[in-house]
N, C-alpha and C positions, 0 to 999 in steps of 0.2 A: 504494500500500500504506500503510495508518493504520496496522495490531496486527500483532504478531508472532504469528506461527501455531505457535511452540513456546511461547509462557507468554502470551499473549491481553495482553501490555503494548503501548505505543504505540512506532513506531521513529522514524528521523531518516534524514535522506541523509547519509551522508561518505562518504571515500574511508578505506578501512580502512588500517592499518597493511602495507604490505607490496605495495599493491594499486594499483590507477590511474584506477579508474573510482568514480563518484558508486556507491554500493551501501546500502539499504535496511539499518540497524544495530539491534539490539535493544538500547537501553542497559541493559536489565535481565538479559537472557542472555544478550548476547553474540554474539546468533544475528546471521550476515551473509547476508542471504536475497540469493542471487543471480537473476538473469531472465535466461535464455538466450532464443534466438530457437525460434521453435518449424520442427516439418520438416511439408511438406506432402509429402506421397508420392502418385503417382498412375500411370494406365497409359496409355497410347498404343493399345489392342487393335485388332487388323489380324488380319482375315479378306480372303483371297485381295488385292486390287484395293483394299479398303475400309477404313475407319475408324470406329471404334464411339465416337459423341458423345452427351454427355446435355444435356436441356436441363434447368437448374437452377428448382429449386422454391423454391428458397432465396435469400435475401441473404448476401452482396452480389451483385447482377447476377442478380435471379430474373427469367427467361425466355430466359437469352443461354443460348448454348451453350459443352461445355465437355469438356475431357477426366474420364475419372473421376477423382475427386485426394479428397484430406484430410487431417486432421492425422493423425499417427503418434500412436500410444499406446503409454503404458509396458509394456513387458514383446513386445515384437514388432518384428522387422527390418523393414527398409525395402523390401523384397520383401512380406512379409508385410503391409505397411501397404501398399501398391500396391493387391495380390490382393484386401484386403478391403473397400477402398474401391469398388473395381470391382464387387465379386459387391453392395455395398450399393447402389450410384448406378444401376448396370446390369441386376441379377441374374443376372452375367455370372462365367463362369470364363473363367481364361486361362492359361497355360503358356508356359513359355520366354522369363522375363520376362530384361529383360536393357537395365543403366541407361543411359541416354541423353541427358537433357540435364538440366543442370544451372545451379538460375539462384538466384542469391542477393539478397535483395529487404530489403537493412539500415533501409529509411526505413521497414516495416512488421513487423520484427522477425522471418521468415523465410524457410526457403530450400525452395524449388521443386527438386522430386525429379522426373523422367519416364521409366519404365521401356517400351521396347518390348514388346510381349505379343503371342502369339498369343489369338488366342479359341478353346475349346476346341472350339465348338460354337454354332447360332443362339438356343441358349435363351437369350436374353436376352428383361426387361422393364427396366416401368418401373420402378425403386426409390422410397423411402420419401423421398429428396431429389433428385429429377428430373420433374418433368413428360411429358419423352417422352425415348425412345431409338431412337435410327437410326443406319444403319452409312450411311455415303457415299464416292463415289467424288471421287478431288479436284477433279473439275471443279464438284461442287457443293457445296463444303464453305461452309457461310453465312460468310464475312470477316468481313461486316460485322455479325455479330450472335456474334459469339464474345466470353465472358466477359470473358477476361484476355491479356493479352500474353505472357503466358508460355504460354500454351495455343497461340494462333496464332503464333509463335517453334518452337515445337514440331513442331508442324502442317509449317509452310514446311520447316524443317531435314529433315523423314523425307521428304517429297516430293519434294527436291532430293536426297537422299541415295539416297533408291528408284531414283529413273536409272542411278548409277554402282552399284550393290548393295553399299555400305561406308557403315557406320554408326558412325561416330566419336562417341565419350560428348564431348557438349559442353560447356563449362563458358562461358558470356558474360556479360562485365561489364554491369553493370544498365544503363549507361549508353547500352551497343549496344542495347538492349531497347528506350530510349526513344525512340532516334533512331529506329531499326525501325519503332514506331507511332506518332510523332510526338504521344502523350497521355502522362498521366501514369499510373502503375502503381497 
């Protein structure tokens, strides 16, 4: 950040008065422009046996596979930023959405949201940020061409979780994530 976005002046890094962290200062207003991490919300949609994956049209990782996800925007819960990620990436609805794992990703500023869903129904296509959508069984879910580690973390947790039929909202420190995939996030 160069200019403050309440009076268009130049800012500085300090730690403000009161405060603990380096923060973006407007020496002219005053203004302490904070940077939160941002929230990815996304679905897990399961029809009977199956899992609803899109394959990414997009960067980063345009052609892996991936659950539906995205950033959350202002003015909408994190149900809501699930649903509409999904009915976008998928052209999918889903119901009975309900949170499930949960991964916090501090070295890239944020946190991985994944709601279990039902689908409501096969209408699904491709969306406007997927190349292809298919539902799969977990015997042939691609491993080795899945996006992100927190998608296959995902993935592994409901499949192991589908056996005993108890579905615990997980929360894993990022550092279990890494050992998990043995890459970087």
């Amino acid at each position: 950040m160069k200019f403050c976005c309440q009076c268009g002046n130049p800012v500085s890094q300090r730690i403000p008065a009161g405060d603990n962290r380096l923060r973006y200062v407007c020496e002219h207003c005053h203004t302490i422009h904070y940077q939160n991490p941002r929230i990815v919300a996304g679905c897990l949609p399961v029809w009977g046996e199956q899992v609803l994956l899109c394959r990414r049209a997009i960067e980063p990782r345009r052609g892996y596979w991936t659950l539906p996800a995205g950033f959350m925007e202002n003015g909408e819960t994190l149900e809501q930023a699930a649903a509409r990620e999904t009915q976008e990436e998928a052209c999918a609805r889903v119901r009975d959405l309900s949170l499930y794992t949960l991964f916090d990703l501090p070295h890239i500023n944020q946190v991985y949201l994944f709601f279990r869903a039902e689908l409501v129904d096969l209408d699904f296509a491709v969306g406007e940020e997927s190349l292809e959508v298919q539902l799969f069984h977990e015997r042939d879910i691609p491993w080795s061409e899945l996006a992100f580690p927190t998608v296959g973390r995902t993935l592994e947790c409901f499949f192991a979780d589908r056996r005993e039929h108890v579905y615990p909202v997980r929360n894993e420190p990022l550092e279990a994530l890494r050992a998990l995939h043995k890459k970087p996030l």
